[in-house]
C-alpha positions as CSV (number, residue, x, y, z in Angstrom):
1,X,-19.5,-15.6,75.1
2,X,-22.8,-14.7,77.0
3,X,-25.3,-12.7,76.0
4,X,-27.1,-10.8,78.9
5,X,-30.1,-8.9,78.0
6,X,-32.7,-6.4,79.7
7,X,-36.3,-5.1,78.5
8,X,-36.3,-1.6,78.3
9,X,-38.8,1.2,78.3
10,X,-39.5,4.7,77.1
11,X,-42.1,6.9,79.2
12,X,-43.1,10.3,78.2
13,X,-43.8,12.7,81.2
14,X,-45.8,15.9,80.5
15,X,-44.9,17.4,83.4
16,X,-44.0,21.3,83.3
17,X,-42.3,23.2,82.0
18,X,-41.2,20.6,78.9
19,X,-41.5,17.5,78.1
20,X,-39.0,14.6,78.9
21,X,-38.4,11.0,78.1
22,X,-37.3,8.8,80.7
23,X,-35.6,5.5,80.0
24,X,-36.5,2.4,83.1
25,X,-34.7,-1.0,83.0
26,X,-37.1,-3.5,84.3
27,X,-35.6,-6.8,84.7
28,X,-32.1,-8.7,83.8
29,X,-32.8,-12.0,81.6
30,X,-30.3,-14.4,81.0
31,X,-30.8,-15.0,77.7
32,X,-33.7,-14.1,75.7
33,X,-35.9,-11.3,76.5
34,X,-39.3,-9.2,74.6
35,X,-42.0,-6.9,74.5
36,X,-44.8,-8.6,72.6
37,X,-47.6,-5.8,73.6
38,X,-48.3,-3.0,75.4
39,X,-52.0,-1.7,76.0
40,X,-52.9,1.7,76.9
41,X,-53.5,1.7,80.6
42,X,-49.3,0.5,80.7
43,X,-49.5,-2.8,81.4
44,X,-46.6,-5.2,79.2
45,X,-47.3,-8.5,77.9
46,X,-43.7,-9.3,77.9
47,X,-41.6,-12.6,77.1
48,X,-38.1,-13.9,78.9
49,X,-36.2,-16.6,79.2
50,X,-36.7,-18.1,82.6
51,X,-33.9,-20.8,84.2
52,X,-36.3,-23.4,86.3
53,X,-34.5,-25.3,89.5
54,X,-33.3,-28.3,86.7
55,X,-31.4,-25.8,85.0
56,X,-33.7,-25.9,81.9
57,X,-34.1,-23.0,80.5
58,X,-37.8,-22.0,79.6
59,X,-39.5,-18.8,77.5
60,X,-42.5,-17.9,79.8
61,X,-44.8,-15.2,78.9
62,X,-45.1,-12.4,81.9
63,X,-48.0,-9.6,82.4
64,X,-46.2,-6.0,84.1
65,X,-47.4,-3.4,85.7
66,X,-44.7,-1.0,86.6
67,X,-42.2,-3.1,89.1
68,X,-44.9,-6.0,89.5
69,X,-45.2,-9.2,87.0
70,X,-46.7,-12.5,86.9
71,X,-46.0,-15.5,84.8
72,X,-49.2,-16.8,82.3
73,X,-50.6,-20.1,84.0
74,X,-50.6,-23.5,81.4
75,X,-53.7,-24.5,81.2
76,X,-54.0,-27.8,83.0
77,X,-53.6,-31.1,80.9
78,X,-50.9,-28.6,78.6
79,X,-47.8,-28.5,78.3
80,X,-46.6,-25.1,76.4
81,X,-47.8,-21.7,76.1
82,X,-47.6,-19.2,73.1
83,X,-49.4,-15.5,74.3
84,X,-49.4,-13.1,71.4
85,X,-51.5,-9.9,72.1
86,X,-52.8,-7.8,74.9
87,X,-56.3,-5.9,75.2
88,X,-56.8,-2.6,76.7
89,X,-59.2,-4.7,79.4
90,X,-56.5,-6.7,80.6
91,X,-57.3,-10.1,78.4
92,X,-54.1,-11.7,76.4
93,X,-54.8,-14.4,73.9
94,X,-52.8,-16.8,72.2
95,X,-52.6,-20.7,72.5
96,X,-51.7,-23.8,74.5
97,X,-50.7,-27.1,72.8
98,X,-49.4,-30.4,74.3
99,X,-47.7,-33.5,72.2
100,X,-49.3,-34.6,69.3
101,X,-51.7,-37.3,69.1
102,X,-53.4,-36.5,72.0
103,X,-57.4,-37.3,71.6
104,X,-58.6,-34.2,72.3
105,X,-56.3,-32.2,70.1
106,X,-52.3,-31.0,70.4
107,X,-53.3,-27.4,70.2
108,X,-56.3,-24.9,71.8
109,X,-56.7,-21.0,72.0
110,X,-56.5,-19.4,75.2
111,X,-57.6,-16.0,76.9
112,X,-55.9,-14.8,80.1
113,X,-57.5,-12.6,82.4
114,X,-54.8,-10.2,84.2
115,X,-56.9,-9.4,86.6
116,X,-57.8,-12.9,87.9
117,X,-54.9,-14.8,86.3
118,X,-57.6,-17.2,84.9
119,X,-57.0,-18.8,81.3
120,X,-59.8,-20.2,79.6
121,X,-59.9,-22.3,76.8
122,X,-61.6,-20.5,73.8
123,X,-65.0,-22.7,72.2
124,X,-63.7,-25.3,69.5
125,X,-66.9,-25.8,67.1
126,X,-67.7,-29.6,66.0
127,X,-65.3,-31.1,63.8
128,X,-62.0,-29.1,64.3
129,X,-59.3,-30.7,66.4
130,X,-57.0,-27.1,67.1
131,X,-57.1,-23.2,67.3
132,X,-55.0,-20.7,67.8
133,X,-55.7,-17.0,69.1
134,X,-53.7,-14.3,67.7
135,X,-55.6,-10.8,68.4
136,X,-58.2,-9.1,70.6
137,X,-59.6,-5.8,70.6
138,X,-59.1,-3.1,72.9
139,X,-62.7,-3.8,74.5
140,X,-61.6,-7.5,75.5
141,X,-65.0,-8.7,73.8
142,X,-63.7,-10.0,70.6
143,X,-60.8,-12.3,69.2
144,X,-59.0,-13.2,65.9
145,X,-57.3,-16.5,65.1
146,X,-57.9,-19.8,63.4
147,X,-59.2,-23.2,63.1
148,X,-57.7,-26.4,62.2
149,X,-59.4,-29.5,61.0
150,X,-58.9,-32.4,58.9
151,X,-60.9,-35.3,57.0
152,X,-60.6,-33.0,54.8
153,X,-57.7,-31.0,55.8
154,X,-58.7,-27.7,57.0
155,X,-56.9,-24.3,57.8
156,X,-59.9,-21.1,58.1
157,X,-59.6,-18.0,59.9
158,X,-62.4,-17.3,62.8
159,X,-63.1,-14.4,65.6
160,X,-64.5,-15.3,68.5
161,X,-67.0,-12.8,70.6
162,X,-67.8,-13.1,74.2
163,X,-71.1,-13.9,75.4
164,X,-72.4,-14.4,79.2
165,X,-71.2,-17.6,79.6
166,X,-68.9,-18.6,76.3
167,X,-66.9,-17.0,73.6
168,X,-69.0,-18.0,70.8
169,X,-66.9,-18.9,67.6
170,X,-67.5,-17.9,64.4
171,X,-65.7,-19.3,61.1
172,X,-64.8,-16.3,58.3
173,X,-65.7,-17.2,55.3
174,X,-62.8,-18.4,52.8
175,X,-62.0,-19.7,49.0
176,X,-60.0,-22.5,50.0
177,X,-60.7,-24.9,53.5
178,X,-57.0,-25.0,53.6
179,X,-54.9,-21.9,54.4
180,X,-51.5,-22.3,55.7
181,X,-50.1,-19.0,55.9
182,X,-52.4,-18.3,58.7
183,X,-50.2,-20.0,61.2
184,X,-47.2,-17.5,60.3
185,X,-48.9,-15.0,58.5
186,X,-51.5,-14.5,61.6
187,X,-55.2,-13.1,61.9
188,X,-55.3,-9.6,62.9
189,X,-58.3,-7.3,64.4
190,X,-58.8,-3.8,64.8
191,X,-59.4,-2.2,68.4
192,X,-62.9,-1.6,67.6
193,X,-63.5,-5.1,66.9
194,X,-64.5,-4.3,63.2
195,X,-62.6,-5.3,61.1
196,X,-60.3,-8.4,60.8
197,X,-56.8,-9.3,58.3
198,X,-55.3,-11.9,57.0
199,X,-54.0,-13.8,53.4
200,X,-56.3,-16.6,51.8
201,X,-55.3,-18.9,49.4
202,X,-56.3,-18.3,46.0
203,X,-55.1,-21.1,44.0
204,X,-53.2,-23.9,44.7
205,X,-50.8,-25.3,42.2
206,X,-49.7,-29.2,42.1
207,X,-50.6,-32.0,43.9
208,X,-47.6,-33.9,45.7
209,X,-45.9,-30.9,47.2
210,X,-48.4,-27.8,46.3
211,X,-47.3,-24.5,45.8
212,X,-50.3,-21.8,47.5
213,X,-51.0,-18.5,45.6
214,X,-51.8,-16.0,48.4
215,X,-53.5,-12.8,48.7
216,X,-54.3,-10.3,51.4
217,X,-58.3,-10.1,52.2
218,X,-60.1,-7.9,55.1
219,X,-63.5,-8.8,56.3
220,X,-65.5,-6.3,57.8
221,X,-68.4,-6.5,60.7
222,X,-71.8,-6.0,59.9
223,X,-74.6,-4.7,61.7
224,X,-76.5,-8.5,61.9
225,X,-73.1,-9.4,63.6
226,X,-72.1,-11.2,59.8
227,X,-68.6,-10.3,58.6
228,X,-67.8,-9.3,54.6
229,X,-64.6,-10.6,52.8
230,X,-63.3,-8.2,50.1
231,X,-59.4,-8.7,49.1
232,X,-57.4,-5.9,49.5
233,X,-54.4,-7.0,47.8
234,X,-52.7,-8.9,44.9
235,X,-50.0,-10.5,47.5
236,X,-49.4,-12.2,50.6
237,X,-48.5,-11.1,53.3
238,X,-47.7,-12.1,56.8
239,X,-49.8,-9.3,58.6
240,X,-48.4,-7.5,62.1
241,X,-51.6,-5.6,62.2
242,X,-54.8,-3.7,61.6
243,X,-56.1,-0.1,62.5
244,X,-59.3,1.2,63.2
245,X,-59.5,2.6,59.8
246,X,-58.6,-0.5,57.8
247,X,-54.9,0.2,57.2
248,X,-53.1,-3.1,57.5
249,X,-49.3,-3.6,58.0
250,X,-47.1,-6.3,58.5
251,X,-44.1,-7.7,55.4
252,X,-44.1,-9.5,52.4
253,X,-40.9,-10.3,49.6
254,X,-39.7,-8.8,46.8
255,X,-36.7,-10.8,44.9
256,X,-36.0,-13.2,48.1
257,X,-35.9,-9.7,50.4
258,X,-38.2,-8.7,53.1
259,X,-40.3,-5.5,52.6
260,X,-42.3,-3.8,55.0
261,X,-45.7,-3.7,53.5
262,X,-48.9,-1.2,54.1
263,X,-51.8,-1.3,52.5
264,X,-54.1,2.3,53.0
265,X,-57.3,2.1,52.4
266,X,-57.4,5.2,50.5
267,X,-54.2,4.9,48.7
268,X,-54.0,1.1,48.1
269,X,-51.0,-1.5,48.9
270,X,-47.2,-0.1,48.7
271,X,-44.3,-1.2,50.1
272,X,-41.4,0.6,51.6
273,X,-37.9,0.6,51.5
274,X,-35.5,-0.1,53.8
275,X,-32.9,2.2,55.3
276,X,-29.9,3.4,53.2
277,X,-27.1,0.0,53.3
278,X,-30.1,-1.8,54.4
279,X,-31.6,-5.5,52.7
280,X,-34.6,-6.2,55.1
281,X,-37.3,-4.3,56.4
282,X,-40.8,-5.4,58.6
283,X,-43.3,-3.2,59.5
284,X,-44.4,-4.8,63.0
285,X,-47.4,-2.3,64.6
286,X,-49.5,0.6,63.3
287,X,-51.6,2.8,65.4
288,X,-55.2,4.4,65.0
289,X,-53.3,7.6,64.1
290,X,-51.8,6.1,61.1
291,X,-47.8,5.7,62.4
292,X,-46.6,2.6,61.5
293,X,-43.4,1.1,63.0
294,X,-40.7,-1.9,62.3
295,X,-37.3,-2.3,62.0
296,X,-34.6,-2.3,59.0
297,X,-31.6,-5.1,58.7
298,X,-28.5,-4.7,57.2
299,X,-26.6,-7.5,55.1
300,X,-25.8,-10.5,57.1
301,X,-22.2,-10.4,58.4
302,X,-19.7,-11.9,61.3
303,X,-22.1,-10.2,64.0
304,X,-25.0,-11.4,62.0
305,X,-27.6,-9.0,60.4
């Protein structure tokens, strides 16, 4: 059986006398097809599976706007692209990596400029071999991610901030070099640029095969431009996200299950249930007004979950 799918989007038109949605299929994919942001002015930062002329089938990153899109250049000497996040200015971040062992590194993080269709390879400080960008903020100025290193191994979040003629990279400060929930558990930055989330080790337990004791930690800008850690949060938790007003989101497990996790400033860390017949449940996005959406699973079956 093939599976054909679309992307799909919901616009809200304020038009007199009432308001009305209004439901626009943009493109057929054969295969694998996704939204992965959408900034304010409307354009998408999408993801589809693209067939080249060989007949191999590639996932290419595309920037929208309206019934116009353009495919993310590979930087040159790359091989792959991953693009996760899109500022309100137009810049998408992410990363490029090529096979392993290559001198200069296997993976770098990259910034895309819609409006030039430029990427740029993001500063990579002395002694690390790889980074990866996963956030920006709306202004375009500032970026979340990590850096990689080894002799001694090292895994360490890091923001980068634009300067006249560099992004000038900044390590955040951490209690263990090595950190590897970062690369699925993500860096995340708030629109203002302010304030940045992710999960630290803790502790580290064994030595052949260690098992890492995470928890959730939020570091906040300060006026000399220095950031402050504080944890947040007894847990990890692979983050989706971070508002303006320090209210993270994004899952962590309970008894082998996913749970869509928040953690509120003002109320502390919870996590919510999933939907009545339900076992899994992510919260993906949260906006500067507080909403917070995800998704909810039900039991794994013939037809899958």
């Amino acid at each position: 059986m093939v599976s054909v799918r679309c992307l799909l989007a919901f616009t809200l038109t304020t038009s007199a006398p009432a308001e009305t949605d209004s439901l626009v299929r943009f493109i057929h994919s054969p295969g694998y097809h996704t939204v992965r942001d959408l900034n304010s002015p409307g354009l998408i930062l999408e993801e589809r599976e693209v067939v080249e002329p060989s007949g191999v089938s590639t996932l290419t990153p595309f920037l929208r706007q309206q019934d116009r899109s353009q495919p993310l250049p590979i930087p040159e000497d790359f091989t792959h692209r991953e693009v996760y996040r899109l500022s309100d200015s137009g810049m998408a971040v992410g990363f490029a990596s090529r096979p392993m062992g290559h001198p200069q590194g296997s993976q770098r993080a990259c910034v895309w400029d819609a409006a030039s269709g430029r990427v740029e390879l993001l500063e990579l400080p002395d002694s690390y071999r790889g980074s990866c960008a996963f956030d920006i903020d709306a202004e375009g100025t500032t970026i979340s991610g990590f850096l990689t290193g080894r002799d001694p191994p090292r895994l360490l979040p890091c923001v980068w901030q634009r300067e006249p003629t560099i992004w000038r990279c900044t390590p955040l400060s951490v209690l263990q070099p090595f950190n590897p929930l970062l690369s699925s558990g993500h860096v995340v930055l708030s629109d203002n640029g302010q304030q940045v989330a992710a999960s630290l080790v803790v502790e580290s337990i064994g030595d052949d095969l260690p098992y890492y004791k995470n928890h959730l930690f939020v570091w906040q800008k300060q006026a000399n431009d220095s950031w402050s850690r504080r944890r947040v949060a007894k847990q990890a938790v692979h983050v989706a996200n971070i508002n303006n007003a320090g209210l993270v989101v994004g899952r962590t497990t309970e008894r082998g299950h996913r749970r869509a996790f928040v953690y509120d400033p003002q109320r502390g860390a919870v996590t919510l249930p999933p939907l009545a017949g339900d076992v899994n449940c992510q919260a993906t996005d949260v906006n500067n007004r507080g909403t917070v959406i995800g998704w909810s699973d039900d039991p794994p079956g013939p037809e899958g979950g």
